[in-house]
C-alpha positions, 0 to 999 in steps of 0.5 A, a space after each residue: 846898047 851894051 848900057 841898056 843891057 846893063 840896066 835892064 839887068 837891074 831892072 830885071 833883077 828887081 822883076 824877077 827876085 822879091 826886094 828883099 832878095 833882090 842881089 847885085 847882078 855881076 856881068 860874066 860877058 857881052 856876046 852880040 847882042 846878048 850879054 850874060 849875067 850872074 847873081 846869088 840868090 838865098 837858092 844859090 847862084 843865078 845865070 842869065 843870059 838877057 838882050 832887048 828889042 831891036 825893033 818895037 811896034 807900033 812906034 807911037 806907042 810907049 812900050 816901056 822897058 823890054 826884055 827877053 831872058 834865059 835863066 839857068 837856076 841850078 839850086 832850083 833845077 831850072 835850066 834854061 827858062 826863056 822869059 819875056 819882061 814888057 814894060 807893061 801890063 799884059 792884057 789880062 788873060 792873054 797870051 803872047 806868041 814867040 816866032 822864029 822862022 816858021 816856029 810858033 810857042 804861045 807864052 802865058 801872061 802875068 803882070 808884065 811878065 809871060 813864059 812858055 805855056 808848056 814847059 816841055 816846049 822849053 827846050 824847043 824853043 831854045 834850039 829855035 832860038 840858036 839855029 834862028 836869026 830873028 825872034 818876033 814876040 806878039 801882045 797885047 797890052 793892058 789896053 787892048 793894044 797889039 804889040 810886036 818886037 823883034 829881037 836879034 838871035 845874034 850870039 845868043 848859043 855862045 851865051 848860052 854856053 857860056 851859062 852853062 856850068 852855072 853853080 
């Protein structure tokens, strides 16, 4: 797992900072399922933390490489920006849906890549992710196809802080 962790970080890297930006990222920890990751960026120094589903449904579909990070961007003020990487195309004008016990946040799509859809919600979502066990996220492919993963909650406060002075 901890393999998969590591290039899904290349592979998020390239995702997330254009080519030319793209830097090699230095891994700061493993704390369960979540590892931890640093890199510096033209804006300065980029946290996150990053881990992959434990279950992907339905199993005869290829989903491709999937994703679920936290970045923490302090040269840009952005703290603690939860992201879902697919590793397909969403559904044009879809939205996916993030469960944690009884806590929904509905996620805008763009490309293979969808965040909060209100920001002030950010937040909620991360202390539903640290007190949470399991995290479900829904979608919709592309092609019409409904998707879910489950991700496991396990360590994800400690790599939190462990991101936390990021500078």
């Amino acid at each position: 797992m901890r393999g998969l962790i590591l290039t899904a970080t290349s592979l998020v890297l390239l995702a997330v900072a254009s080519p030319a930006l793209a830097q090699q990222a230095t891994k700061i920890g493993q704390h369960n399922a979540w590892g931890t990751y640093s890199y510096k960026a033209q804006t300065g120094k980029v946290c996150y933390v990053l881990t992959v589903p434990t279950d992907k449904q339905p199993p005869t579909l290829d989903h491709g490489d999937m994703f679920f990070f936290v970045s923490q961007r302090p040269g840009q003020q952005v703290s603690y920006e939860p992201q879902f990487i697919a590793g397909y195309t969403f559904q044009q004008n879809s939205k996916a849906t993030v469960t944690i016990d009884n806590k929904s946040f509905s996620m805008f799509t763009r490309g293979k890549s969808a965040w909060v859809e209100n920001a002030a919600e950010e937040p909620v979502l991360i202390a539903a992710m640290k007190t949470g066990k399991d995290m479900k996220v829904t979608a919709k492919s592309g092609r019409g196809n409904p998707t879910s993963y489950v991700f496991s909650l396990k360590g994800i406060s400690a790599a939190l802080q462990s991101i936390a002075n990021c500078k």
